[in-house]
mmCIF file of the C-alpha atoms, coordinates in Angstrom:
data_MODEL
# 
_entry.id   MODEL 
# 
loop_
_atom_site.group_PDB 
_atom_site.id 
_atom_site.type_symbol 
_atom_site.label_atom_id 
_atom_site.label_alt_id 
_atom_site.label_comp_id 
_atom_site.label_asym_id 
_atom_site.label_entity_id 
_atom_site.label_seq_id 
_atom_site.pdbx_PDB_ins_code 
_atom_site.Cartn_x 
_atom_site.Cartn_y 
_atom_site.Cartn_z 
_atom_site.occupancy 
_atom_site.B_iso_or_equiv 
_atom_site.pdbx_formal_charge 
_atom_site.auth_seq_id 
_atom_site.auth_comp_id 
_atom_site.auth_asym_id 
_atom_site.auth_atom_id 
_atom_site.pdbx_PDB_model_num 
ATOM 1   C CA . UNK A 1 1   ? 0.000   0.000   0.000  1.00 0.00 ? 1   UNK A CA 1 
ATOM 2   C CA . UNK A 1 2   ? 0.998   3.467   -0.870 1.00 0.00 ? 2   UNK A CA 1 
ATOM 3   C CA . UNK A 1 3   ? 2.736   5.081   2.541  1.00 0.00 ? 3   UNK A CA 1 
ATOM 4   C CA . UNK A 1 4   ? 0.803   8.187   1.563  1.00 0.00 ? 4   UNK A CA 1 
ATOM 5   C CA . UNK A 1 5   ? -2.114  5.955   2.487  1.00 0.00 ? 5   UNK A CA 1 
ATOM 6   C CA . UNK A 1 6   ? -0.905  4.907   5.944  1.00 0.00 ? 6   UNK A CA 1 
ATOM 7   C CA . UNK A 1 7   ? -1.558  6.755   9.208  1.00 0.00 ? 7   UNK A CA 1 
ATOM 8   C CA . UNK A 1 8   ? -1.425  6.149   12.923 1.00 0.00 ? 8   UNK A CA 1 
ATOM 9   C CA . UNK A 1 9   ? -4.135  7.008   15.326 1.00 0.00 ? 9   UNK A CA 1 
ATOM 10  C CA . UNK A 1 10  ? -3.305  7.402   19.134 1.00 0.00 ? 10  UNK A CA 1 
ATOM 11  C CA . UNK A 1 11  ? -6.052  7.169   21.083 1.00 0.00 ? 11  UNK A CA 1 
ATOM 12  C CA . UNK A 1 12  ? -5.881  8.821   24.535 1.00 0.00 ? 12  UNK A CA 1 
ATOM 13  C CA . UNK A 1 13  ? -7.893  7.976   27.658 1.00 0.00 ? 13  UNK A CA 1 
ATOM 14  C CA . UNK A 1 14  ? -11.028 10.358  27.336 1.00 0.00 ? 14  UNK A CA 1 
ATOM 15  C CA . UNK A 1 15  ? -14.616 9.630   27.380 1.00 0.00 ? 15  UNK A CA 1 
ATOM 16  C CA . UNK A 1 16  ? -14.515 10.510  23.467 1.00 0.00 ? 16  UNK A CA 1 
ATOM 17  C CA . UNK A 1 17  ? -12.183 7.481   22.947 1.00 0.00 ? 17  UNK A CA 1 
ATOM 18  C CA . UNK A 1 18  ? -15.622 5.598   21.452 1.00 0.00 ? 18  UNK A CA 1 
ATOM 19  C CA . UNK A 1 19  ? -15.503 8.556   18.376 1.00 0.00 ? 19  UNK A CA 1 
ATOM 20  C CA . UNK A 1 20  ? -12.311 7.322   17.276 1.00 0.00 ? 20  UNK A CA 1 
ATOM 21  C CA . UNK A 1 21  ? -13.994 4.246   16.068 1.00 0.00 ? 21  UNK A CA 1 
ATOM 22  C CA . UNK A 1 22  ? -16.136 6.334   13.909 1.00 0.00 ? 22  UNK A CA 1 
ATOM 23  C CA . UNK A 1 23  ? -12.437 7.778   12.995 1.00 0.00 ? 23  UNK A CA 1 
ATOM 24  C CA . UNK A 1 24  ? -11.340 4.313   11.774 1.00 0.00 ? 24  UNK A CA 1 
ATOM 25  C CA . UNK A 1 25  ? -14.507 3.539   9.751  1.00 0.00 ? 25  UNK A CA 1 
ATOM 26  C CA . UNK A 1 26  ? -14.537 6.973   7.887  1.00 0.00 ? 26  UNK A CA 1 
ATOM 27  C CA . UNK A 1 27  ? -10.457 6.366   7.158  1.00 0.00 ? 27  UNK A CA 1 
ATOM 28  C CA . UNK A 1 28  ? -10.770 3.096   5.965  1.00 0.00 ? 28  UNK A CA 1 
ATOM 29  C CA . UNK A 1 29  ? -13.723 4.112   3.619  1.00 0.00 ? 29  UNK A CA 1 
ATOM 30  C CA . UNK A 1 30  ? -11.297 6.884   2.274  1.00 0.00 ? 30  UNK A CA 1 
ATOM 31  C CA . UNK A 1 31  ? -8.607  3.982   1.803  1.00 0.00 ? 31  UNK A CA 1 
ATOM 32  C CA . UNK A 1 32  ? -6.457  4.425   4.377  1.00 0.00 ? 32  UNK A CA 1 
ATOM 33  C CA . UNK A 1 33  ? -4.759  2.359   6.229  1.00 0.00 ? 33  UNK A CA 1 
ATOM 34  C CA . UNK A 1 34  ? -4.783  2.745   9.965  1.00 0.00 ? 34  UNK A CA 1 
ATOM 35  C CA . UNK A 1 35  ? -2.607  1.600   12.673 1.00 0.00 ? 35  UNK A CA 1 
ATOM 36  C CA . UNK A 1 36  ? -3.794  2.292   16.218 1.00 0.00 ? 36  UNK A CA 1 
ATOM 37  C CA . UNK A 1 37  ? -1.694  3.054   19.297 1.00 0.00 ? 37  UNK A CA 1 
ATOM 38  C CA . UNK A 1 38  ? -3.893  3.443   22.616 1.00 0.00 ? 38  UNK A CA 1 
ATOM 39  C CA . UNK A 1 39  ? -2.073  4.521   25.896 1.00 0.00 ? 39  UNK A CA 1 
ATOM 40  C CA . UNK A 1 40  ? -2.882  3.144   28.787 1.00 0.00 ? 40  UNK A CA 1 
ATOM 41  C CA . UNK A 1 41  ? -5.798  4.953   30.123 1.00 0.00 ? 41  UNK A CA 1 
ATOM 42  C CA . UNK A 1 42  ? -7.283  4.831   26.880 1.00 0.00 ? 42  UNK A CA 1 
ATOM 43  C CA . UNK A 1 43  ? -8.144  0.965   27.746 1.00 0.00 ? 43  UNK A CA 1 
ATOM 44  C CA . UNK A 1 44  ? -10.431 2.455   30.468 1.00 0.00 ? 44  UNK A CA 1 
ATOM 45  C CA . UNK A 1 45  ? -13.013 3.510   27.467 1.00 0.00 ? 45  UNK A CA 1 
ATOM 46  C CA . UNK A 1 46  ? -12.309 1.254   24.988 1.00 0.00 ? 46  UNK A CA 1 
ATOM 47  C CA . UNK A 1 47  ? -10.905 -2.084  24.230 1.00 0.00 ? 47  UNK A CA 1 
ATOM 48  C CA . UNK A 1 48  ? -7.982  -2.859  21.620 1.00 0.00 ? 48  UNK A CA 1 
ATOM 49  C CA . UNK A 1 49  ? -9.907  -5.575  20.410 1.00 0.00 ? 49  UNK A CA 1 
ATOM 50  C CA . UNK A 1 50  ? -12.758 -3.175  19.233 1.00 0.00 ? 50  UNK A CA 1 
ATOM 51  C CA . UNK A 1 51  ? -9.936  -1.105  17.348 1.00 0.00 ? 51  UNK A CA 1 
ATOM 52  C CA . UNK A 1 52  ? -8.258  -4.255  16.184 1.00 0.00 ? 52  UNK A CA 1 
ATOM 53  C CA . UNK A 1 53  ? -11.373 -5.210  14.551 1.00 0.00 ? 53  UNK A CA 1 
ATOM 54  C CA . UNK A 1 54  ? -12.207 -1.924  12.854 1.00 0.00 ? 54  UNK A CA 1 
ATOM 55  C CA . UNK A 1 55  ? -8.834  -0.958  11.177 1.00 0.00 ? 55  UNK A CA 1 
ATOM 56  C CA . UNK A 1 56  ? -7.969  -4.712  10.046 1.00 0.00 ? 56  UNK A CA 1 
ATOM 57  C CA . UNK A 1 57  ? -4.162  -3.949  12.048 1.00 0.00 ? 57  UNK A CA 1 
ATOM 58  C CA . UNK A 1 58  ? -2.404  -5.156  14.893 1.00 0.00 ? 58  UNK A CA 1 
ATOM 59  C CA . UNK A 1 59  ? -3.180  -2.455  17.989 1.00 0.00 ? 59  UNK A CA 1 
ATOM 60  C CA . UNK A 1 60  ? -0.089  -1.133  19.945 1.00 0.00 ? 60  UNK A CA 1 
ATOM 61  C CA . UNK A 1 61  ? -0.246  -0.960  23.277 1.00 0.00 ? 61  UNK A CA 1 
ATOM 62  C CA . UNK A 1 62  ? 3.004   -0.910  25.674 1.00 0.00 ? 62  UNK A CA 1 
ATOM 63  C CA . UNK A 1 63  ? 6.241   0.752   24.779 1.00 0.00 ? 63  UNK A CA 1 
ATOM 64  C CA . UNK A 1 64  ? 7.459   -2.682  26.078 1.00 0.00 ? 64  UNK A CA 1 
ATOM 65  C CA . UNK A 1 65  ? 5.035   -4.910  24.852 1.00 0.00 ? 65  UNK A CA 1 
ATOM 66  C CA . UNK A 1 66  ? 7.127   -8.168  23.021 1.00 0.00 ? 66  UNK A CA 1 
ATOM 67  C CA . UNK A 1 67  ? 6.772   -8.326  19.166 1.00 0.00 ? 67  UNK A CA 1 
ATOM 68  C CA . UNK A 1 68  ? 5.030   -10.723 17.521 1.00 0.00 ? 68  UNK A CA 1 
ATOM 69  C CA . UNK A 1 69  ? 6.719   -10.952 14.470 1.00 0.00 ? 69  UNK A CA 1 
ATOM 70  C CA . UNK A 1 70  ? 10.532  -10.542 13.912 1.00 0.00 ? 70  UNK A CA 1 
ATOM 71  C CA . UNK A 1 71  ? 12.116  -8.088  16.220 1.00 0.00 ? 71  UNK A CA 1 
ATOM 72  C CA . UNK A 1 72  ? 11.996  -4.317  15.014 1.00 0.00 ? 72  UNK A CA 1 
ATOM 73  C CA . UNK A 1 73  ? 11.917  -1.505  17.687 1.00 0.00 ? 73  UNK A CA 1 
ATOM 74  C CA . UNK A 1 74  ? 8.190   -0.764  17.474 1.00 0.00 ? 74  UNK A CA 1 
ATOM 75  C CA . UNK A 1 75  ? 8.445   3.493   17.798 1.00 0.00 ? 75  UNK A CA 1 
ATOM 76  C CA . UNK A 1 76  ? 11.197  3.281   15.102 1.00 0.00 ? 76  UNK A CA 1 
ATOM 77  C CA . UNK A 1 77  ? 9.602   1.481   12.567 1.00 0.00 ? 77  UNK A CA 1 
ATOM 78  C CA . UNK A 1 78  ? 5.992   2.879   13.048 1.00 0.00 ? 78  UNK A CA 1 
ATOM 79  C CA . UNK A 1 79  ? 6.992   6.265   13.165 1.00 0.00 ? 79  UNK A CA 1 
ATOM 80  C CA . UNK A 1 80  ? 8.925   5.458   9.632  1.00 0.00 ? 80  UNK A CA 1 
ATOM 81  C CA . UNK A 1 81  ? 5.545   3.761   8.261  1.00 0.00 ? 81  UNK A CA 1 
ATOM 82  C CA . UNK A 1 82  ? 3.214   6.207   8.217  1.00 0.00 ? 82  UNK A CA 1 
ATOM 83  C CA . UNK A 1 83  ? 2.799   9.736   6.382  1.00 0.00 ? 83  UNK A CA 1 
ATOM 84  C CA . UNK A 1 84  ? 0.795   11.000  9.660  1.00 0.00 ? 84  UNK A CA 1 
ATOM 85  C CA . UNK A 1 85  ? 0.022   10.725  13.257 1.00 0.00 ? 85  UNK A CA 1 
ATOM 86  C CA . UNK A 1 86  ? -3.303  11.308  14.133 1.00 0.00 ? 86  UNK A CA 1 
ATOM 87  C CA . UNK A 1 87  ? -4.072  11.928  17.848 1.00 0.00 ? 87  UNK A CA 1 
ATOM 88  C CA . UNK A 1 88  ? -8.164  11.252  18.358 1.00 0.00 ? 88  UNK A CA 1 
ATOM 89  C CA . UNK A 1 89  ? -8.960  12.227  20.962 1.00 0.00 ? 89  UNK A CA 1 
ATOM 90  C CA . UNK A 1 90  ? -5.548  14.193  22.558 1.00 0.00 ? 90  UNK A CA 1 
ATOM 91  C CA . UNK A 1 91  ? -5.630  14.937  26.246 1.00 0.00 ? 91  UNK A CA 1 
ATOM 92  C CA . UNK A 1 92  ? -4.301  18.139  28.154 1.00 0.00 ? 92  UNK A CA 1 
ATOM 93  C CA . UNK A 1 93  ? -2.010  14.984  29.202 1.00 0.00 ? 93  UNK A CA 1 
ATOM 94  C CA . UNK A 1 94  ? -0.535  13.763  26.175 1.00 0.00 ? 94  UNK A CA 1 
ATOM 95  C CA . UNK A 1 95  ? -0.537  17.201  24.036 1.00 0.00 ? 95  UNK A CA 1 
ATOM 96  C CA . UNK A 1 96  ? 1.923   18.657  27.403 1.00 0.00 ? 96  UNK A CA 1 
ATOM 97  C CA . UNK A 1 97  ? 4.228   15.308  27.253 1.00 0.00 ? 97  UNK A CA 1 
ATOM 98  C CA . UNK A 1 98  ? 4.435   16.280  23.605 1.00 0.00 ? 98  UNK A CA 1 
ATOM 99  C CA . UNK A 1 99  ? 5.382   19.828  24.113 1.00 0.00 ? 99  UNK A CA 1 
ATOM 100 C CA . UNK A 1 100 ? 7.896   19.074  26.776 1.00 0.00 ? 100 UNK A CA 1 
ATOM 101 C CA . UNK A 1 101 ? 9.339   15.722  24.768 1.00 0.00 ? 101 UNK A CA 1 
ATOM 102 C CA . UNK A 1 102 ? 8.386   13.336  27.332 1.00 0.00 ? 102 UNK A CA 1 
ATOM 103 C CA . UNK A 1 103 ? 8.551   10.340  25.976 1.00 0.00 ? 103 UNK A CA 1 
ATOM 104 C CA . UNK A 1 104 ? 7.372   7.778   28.519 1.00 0.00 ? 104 UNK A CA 1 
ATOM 105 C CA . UNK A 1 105 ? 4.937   5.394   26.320 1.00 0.00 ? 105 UNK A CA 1 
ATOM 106 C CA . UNK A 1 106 ? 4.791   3.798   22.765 1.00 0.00 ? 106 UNK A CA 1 
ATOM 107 C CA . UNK A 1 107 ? 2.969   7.123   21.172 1.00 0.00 ? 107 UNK A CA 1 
ATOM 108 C CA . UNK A 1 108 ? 5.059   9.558   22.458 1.00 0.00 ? 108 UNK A CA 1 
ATOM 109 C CA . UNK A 1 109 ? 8.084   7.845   21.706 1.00 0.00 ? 109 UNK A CA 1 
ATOM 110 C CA . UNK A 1 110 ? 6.415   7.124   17.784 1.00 0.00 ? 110 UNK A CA 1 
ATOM 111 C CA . UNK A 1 111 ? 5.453   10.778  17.917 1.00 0.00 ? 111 UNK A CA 1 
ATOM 112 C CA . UNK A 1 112 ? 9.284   12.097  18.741 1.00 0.00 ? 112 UNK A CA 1 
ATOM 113 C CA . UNK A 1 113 ? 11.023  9.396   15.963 1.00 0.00 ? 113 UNK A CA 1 
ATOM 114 C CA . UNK A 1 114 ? 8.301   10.628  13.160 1.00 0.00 ? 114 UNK A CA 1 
ATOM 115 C CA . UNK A 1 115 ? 8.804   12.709  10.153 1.00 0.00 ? 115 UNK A CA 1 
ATOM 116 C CA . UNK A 1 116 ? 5.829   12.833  9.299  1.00 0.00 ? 116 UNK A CA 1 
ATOM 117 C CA . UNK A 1 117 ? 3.181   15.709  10.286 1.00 0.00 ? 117 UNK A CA 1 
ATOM 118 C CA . UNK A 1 118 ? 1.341   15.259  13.236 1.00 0.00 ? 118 UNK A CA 1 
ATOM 119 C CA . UNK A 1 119 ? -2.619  16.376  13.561 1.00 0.00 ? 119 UNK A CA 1 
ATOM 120 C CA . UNK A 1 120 ? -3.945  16.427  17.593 1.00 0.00 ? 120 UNK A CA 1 
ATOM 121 C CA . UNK A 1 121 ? -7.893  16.538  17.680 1.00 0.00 ? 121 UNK A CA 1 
ATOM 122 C CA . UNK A 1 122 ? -7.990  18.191  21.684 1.00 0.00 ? 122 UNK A CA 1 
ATOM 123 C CA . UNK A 1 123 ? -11.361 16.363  23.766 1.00 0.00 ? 123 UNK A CA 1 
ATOM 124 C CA . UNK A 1 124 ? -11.296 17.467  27.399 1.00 0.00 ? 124 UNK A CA 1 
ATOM 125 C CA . UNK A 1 125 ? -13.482 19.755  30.098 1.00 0.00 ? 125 UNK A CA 1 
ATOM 126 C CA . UNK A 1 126 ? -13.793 22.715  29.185 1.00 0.00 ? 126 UNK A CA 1 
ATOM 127 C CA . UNK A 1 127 ? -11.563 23.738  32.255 1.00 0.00 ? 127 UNK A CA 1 
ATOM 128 C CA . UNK A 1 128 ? -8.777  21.433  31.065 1.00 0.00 ? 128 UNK A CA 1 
ATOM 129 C CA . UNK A 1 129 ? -9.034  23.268  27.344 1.00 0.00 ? 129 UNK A CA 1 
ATOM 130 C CA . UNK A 1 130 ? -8.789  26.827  29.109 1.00 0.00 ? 130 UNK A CA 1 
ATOM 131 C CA . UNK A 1 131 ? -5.858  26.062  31.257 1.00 0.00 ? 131 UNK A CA 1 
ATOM 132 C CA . UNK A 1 132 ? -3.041  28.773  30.955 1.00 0.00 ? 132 UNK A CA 1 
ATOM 133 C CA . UNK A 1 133 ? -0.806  25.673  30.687 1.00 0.00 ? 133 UNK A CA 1 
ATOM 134 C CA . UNK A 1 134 ? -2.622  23.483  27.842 1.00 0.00 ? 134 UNK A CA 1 
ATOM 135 C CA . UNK A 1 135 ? -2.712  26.881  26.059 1.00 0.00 ? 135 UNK A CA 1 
ATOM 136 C CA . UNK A 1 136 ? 0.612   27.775  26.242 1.00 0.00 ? 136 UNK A CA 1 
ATOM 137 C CA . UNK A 1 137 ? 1.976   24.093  25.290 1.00 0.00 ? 137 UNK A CA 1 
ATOM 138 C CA . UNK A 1 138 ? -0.689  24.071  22.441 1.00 0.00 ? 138 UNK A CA 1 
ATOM 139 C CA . UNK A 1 139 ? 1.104   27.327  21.408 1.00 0.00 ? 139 UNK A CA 1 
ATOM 140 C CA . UNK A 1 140 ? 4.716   26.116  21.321 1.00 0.00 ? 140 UNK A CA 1 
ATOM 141 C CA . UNK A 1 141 ? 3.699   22.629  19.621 1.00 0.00 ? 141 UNK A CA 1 
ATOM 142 C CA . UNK A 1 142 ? 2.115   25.223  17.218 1.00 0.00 ? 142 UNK A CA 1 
ATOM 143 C CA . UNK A 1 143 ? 5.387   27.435  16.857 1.00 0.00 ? 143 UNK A CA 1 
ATOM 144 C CA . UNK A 1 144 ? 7.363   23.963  15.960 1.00 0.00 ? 144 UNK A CA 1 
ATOM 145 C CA . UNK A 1 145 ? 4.363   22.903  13.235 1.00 0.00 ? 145 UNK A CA 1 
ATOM 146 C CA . UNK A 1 146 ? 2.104   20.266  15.052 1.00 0.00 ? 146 UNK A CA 1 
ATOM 147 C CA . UNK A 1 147 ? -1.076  20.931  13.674 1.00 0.00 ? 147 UNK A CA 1 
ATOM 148 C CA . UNK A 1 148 ? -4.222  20.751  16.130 1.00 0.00 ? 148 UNK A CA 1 
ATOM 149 C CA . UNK A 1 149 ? -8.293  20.775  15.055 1.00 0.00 ? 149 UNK A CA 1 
ATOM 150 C CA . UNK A 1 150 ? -10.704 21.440  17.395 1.00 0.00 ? 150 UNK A CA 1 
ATOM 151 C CA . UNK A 1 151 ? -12.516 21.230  19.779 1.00 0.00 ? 151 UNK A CA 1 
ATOM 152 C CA . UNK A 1 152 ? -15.914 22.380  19.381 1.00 0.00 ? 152 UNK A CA 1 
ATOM 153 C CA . UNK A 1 153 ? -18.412 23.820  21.729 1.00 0.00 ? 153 UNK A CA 1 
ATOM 154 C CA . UNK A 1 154 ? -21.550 21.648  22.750 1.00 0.00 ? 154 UNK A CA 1 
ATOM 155 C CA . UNK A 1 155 ? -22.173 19.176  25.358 1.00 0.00 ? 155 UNK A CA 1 
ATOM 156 C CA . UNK A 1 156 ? -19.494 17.767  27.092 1.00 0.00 ? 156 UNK A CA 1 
ATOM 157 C CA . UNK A 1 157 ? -19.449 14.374  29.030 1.00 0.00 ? 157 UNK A CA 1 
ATOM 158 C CA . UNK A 1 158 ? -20.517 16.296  32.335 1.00 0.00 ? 158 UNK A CA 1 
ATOM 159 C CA . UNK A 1 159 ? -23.504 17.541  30.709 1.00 0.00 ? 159 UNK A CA 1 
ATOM 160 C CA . UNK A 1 160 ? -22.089 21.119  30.676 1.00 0.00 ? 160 UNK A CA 1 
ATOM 161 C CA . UNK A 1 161 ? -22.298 23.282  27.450 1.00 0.00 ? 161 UNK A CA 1 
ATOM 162 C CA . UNK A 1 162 ? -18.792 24.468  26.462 1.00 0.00 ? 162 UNK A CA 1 
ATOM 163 C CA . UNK A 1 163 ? -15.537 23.832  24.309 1.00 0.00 ? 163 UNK A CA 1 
ATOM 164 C CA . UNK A 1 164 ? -13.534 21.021  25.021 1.00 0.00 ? 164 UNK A CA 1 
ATOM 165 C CA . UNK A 1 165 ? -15.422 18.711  22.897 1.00 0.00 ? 165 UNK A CA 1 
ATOM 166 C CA . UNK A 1 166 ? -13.814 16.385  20.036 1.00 0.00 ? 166 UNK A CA 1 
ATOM 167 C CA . UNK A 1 167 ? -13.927 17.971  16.515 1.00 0.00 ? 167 UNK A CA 1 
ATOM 168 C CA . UNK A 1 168 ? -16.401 15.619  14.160 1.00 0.00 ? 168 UNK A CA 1 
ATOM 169 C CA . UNK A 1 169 ? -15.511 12.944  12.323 1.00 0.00 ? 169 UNK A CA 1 
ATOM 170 C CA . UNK A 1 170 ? -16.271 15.108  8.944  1.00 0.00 ? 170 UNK A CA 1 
ATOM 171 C CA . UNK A 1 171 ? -13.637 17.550  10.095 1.00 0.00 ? 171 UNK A CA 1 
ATOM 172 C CA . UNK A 1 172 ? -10.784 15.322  11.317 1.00 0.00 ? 172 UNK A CA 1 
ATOM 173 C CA . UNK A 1 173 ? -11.168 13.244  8.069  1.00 0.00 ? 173 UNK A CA 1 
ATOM 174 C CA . UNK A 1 174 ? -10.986 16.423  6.050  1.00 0.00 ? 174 UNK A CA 1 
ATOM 175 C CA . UNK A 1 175 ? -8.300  17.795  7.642  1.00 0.00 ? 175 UNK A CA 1 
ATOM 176 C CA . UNK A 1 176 ? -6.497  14.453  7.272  1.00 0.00 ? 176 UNK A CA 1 
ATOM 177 C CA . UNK A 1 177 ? -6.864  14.655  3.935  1.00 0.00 ? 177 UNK A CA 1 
ATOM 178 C CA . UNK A 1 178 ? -5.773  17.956  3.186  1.00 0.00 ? 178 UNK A CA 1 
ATOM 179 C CA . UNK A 1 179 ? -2.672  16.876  4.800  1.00 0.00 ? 179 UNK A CA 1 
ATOM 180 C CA . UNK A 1 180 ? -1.885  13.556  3.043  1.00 0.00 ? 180 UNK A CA 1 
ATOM 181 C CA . UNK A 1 181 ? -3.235  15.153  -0.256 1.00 0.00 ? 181 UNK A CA 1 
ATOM 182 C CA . UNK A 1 182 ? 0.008   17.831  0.614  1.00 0.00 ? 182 UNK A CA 1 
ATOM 183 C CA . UNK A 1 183 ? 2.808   14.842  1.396  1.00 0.00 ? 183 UNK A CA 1 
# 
């Protein structure tokens, strides 16, 4: 398969983690290929057997989870597979270990060895999204040409109206397009 047809989605441990599937489904009808990496809390909301099932790939969990094929350092070789990251849905915590180059799990570590561009879709409480830190590391992963989308305002998973809430599937699959179709 063309490598302009290959991305990665991290999935992060928020309550929007079920949209990503939604993600997967509208990618693959696009024909792309899509390789999932889910931190650890992100197995709170949804399984890897769900994601498994819906992108037709192997999910990555652990940065030290054992290979089941031949041995290839798994945040190497991903990170050289794919013409973008996509992060569905990002948290405050993984967009600040991304600013600061904290590389302490398999998507991070993918995210620092990658080339390729990297798109964050933001899904969080409106509190979260108007921290004075979140802002300012969204700002400097801006500055160094991470591109973000989103969020939106409407109901969030307190049942509060605000922003915070992940961009649609429409919009993250347009924007991913726009990218690839400029790779």
């Amino acid at each position: 398969m063309d490598v302009k047809k290959k991305i990665i989605l991290g999935v992060c441990g928020s309550i929007a983690a079920y949209k990503s599937c939604e993600i997967i489904r509208r990618l693959k009808d696009e024909g792309i290929n899509v390789t999932v990496i889910m931190s650890q809390s992100a197995e709170q909301f949804i399984t890897p057997l769900t994601l498994q099932t819906l992108s037709g790939n192997r999910v990555y969990q652990g940065l030290f989870d054992l290979a089941v094929e031949d041995f290839d350092p798994e945040h190497v070789s991903l990170a050289k597979k794919s013409s973008l990251i996509l992060i569905a849905p990002a948290t405050a915590n993984i967009i600040g270990k991304i600013a600061w180059g904290i590389c302490d799990c398999l998507l991070t570590c993918v995210i620092m060895a990658s080339h390729s561009p990297i798109l964050i879709a933001p899904a969080m409480n409106e509190g979260m999204w108007q921290s004075k830190i979140l802002q300012e590391n969204i700002s400097k992963l801006k500055r160094l040409g991470y591109k973000f989308i989103g969020p939106e305002k409407g109901k969030l998973s307190d049942g509060s109206i605000g922003e915070g809430r992940l961009a649609s599937a429409d919009k993250i699959i347009q924007e991913v397009k726009k990218i690839l179709k400029g790779f």
